[in-house]
C-alpha positions, -999 to +999 in steps of 0.1 A: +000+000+000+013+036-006+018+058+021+018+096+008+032+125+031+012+156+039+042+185+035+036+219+046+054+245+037+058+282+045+079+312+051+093+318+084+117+343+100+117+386+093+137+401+075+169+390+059+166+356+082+134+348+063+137+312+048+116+284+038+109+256+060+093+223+054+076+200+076+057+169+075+022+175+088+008+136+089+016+102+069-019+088+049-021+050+038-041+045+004-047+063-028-036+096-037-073+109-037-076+101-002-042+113+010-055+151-012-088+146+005-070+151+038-043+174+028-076+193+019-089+194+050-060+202+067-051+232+046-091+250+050-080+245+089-044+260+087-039+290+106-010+306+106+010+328+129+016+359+102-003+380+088-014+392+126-040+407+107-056+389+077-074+408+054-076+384+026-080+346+025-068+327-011-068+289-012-055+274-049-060+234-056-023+230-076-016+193-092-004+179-063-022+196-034-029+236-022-016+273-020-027+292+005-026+329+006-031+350+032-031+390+024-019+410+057-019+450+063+016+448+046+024+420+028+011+385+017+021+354+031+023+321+014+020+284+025+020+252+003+005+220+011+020+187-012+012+156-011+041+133-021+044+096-020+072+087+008+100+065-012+121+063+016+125+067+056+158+063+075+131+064+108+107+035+090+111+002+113+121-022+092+100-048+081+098-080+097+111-112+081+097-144+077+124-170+088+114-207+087+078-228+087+068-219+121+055-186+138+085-158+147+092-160+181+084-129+201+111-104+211+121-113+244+112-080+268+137-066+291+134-070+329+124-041+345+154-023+365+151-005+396+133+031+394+152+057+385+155+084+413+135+118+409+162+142+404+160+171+430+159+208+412+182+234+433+159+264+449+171+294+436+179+317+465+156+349+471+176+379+465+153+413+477+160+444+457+154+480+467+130+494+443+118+530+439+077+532+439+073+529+401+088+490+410+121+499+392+154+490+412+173+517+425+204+500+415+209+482+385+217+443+382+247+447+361+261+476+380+294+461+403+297+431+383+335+420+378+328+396+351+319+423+319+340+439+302 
């Protein structure tokens, strides 16, 4: 049976640090019309963190799944959904083979060890600062420090 993955992807970052980034959304077993039906679904339901302030909703049906355009105060922003047929998975458990006539033994569990101790998280200690009544400190943090240069 095929498995096809959902792939989202969108425009992240401000900026000159804005890049692409990919990510897949969900794995779907079966045809390629089910595995768009879904993909579908999913990308009427997106909502994404930018535009803030959507003025304008676009979603296209492409060949092999949707654009989605979202018109903001200032700019657009874009985000495709693709559905691809996965070919390969370095994460994929491999398949189980068949060795001999009779039933495959089971996998032998491991015996249970001894609990693992809760590890104990240090209290920070309280440290009162003089404050002015606005709540700002009277002296800074930083001011006396050795260790800045």
């Amino acid at each position: 049976m095929t498995t096809w993955g959902l792939v989202l992807e969108t425009t992240v970052g401000l900026g000159e640090r804005k890049h692409t980034e990919a990510y897949v959304m969900a794995h779907v077993e079966g045809p390629r019309e089910t595995a768009l039906a879904e993909l579908e679904k999913r990308a009427r339901a997106y909502g994404p963190e930018h535009p803030r302030s959507p003025k304008r909703r676009r979603l296209f049906r492409s060949r092999d799944g949707f654009l989605l355009v979202i018109d903001g105060a200032w700019q657009s922003h874009a985000t495709r959904f693709s559905v691809a047929e996965l070919m390969d998975d370095t994460d994929r458990p491999a398949p189980a083979e068949a060795v001999g006539d009779g039933p495959a033994a089971p996998d032998p569990k491991p015996e249970p060890g001894p609990e693992p101790e809760p590890e104990t998280v240090p209290t920070l200690a309280t440290v009162t600062v003089e404050c002015d009544e606005d709540g700002v400190p009277v002296k800074p943090a930083w001011l006396g420090r050795t260790d800045l240069a």
